[in-house]
C-alpha positions as CSV (number, residue, x, y, z in Angstrom):
1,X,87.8,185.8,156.8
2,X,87.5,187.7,153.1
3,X,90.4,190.1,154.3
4,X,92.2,186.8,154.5
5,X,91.2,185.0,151.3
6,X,91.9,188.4,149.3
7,X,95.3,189.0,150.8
8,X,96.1,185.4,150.1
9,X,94.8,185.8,146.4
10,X,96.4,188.9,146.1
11,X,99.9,187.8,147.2
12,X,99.5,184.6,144.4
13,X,98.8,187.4,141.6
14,X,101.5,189.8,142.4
15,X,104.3,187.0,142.2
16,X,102.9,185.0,139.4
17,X,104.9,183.8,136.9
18,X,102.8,182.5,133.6
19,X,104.7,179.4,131.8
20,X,105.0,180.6,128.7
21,X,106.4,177.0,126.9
22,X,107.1,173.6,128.9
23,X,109.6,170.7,128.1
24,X,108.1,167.5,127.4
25,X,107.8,165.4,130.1
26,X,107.6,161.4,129.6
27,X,107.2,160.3,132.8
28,X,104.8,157.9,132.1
29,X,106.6,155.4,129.5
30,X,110.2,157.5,130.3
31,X,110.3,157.9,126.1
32,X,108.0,159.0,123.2
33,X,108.1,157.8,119.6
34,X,107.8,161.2,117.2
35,X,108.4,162.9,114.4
36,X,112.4,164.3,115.6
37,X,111.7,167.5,113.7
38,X,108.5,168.3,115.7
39,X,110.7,168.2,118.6
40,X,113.5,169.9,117.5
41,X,113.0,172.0,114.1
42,X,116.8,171.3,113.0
43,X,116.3,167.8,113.5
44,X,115.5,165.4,110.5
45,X,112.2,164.3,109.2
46,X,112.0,160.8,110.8
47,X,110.2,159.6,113.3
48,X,112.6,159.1,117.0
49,X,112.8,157.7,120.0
50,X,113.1,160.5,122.4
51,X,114.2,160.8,126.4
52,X,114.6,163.1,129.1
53,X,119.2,162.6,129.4
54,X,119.6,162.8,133.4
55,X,123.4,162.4,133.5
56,X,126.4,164.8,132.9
57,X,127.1,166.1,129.3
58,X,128.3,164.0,126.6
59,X,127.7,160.7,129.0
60,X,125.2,159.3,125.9
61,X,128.6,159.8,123.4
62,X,130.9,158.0,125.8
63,X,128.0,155.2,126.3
64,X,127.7,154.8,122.6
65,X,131.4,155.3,121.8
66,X,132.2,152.2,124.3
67,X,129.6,149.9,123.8
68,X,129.7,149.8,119.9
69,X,133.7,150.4,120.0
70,X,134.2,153.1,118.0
71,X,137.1,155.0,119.1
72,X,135.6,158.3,118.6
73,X,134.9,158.0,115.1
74,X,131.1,158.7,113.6
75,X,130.2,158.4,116.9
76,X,126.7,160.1,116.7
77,X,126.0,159.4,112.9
78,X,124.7,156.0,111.7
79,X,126.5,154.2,114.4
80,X,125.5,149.9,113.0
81,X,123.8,147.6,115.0
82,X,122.3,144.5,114.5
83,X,118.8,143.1,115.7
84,X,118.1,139.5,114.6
85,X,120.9,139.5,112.0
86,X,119.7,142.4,110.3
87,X,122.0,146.0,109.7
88,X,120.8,148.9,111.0
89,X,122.3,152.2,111.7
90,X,121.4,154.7,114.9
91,X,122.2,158.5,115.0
92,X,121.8,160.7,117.9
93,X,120.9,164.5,118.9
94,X,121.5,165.7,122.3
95,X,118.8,168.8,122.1
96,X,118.2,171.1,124.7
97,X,114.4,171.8,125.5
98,X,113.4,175.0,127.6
99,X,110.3,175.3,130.4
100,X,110.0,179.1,130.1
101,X,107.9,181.4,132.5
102,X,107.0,185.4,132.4
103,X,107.3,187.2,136.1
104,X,104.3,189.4,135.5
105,X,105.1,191.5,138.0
106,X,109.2,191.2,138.0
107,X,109.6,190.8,141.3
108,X,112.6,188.7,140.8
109,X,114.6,190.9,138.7
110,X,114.0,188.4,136.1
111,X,111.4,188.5,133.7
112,X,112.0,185.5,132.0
113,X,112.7,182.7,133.8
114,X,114.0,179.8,132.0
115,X,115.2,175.8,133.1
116,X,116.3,173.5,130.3
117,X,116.3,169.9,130.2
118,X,118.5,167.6,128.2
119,X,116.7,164.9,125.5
120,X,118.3,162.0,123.4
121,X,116.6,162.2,120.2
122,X,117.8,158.3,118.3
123,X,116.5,158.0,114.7
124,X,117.1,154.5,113.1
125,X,117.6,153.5,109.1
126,X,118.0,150.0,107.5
127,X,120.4,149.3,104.8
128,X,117.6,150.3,102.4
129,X,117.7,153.9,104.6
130,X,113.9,153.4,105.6
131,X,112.9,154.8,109.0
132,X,112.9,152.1,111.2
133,X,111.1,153.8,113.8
134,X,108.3,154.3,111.4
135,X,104.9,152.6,112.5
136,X,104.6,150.8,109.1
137,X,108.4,149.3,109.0
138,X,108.1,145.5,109.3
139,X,110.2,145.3,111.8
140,X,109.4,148.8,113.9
141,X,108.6,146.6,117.1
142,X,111.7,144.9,117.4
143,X,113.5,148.3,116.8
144,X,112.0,149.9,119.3
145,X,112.2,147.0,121.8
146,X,116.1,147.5,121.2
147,X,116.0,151.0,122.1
148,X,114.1,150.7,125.0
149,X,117.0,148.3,126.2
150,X,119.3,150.5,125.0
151,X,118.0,153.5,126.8
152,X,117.7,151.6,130.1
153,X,121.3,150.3,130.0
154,X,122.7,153.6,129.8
155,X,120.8,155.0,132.6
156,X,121.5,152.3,134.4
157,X,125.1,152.4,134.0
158,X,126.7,154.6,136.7
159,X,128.6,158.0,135.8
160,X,132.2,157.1,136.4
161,X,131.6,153.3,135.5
162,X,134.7,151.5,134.1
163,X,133.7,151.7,129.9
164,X,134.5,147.6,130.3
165,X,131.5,146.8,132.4
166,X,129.2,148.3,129.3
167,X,128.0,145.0,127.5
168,X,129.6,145.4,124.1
169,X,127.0,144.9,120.9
């Protein structure tokens, strides 16, 4: 029976691979409100509301571009919206995060292993350019309210949907 355990333990050790970083995972809420440039360091130094971005490559641009009609102009940079009668303005970040892991023993040719996953990182100003994703803006809950909705349309809205059936803002 030890043979057995210690074979079994042995043959765990000699093709570990140690994760070495992990991408966030927000399973729980399917978003997380932080500071963007703790995410991402090249990101700016407001707080955003971040999720994991299941679909193909540049769906969140053509989601954005249709629904707020903007005919591929400033697409991703202080695209205006309006909650409650009051002007806002949304950019976006498509950033890659990487879960990385070390073959100790290299048994896979590899010794890095790497799998990225895609994240939308939305940051939000007023017309006074205050953060509105800030937990002291006075109206931070309706703001994030929006972009929960926001988020769930566009996963909910399938890959080769007709742009039309997007509800316009």
């Amino acid at each position: 029976m030890k043979k057995h355990v210690i074979s079994i333990l042995l043959g765990i050790t000699i093709t570990a691979c140690i994760p070495v970083s992990f991408a966030p995972d927000f399973n729980k809420k399917g978003y997380k409100v932080k500071e963007a440039q703790r995410f991402k360091r090249k990101l700016p130094e407001q707080q955003a509301f971040i999720f994991e971005d299941t679909k193909e490559a540049d769906a969140f641009y053509d989601f954005i571009n249709t629904k707020f009609e903007l005919n591929d102009l400033d697409v991703d940079f202080e695209v205006p919206f309006r909650i409650e009668g009051q002007l806002y303005y949304l950019s976006f970040y498509e950033v890659e995060k990487s879960t990385t892991a070390i073959d100790l023993f290299n048994i896979t040719d590899e010794l890095v292993h790497e799998v990225g996953t895609w994240y939308i990182v939305i940051t939000v100003i007023d017309n006074d350019s205050k953060d509105g994703l800030k937990a002291s803006h006075p109206k931070h809950q309706l703001i994030l309210q929006y972009l929960k909705d926001l988020r769930q349309e566009y996963l909910d809205v399938k890959e080769k949907e007709v742009p039309s059936k997007i509800k316009k803002s």
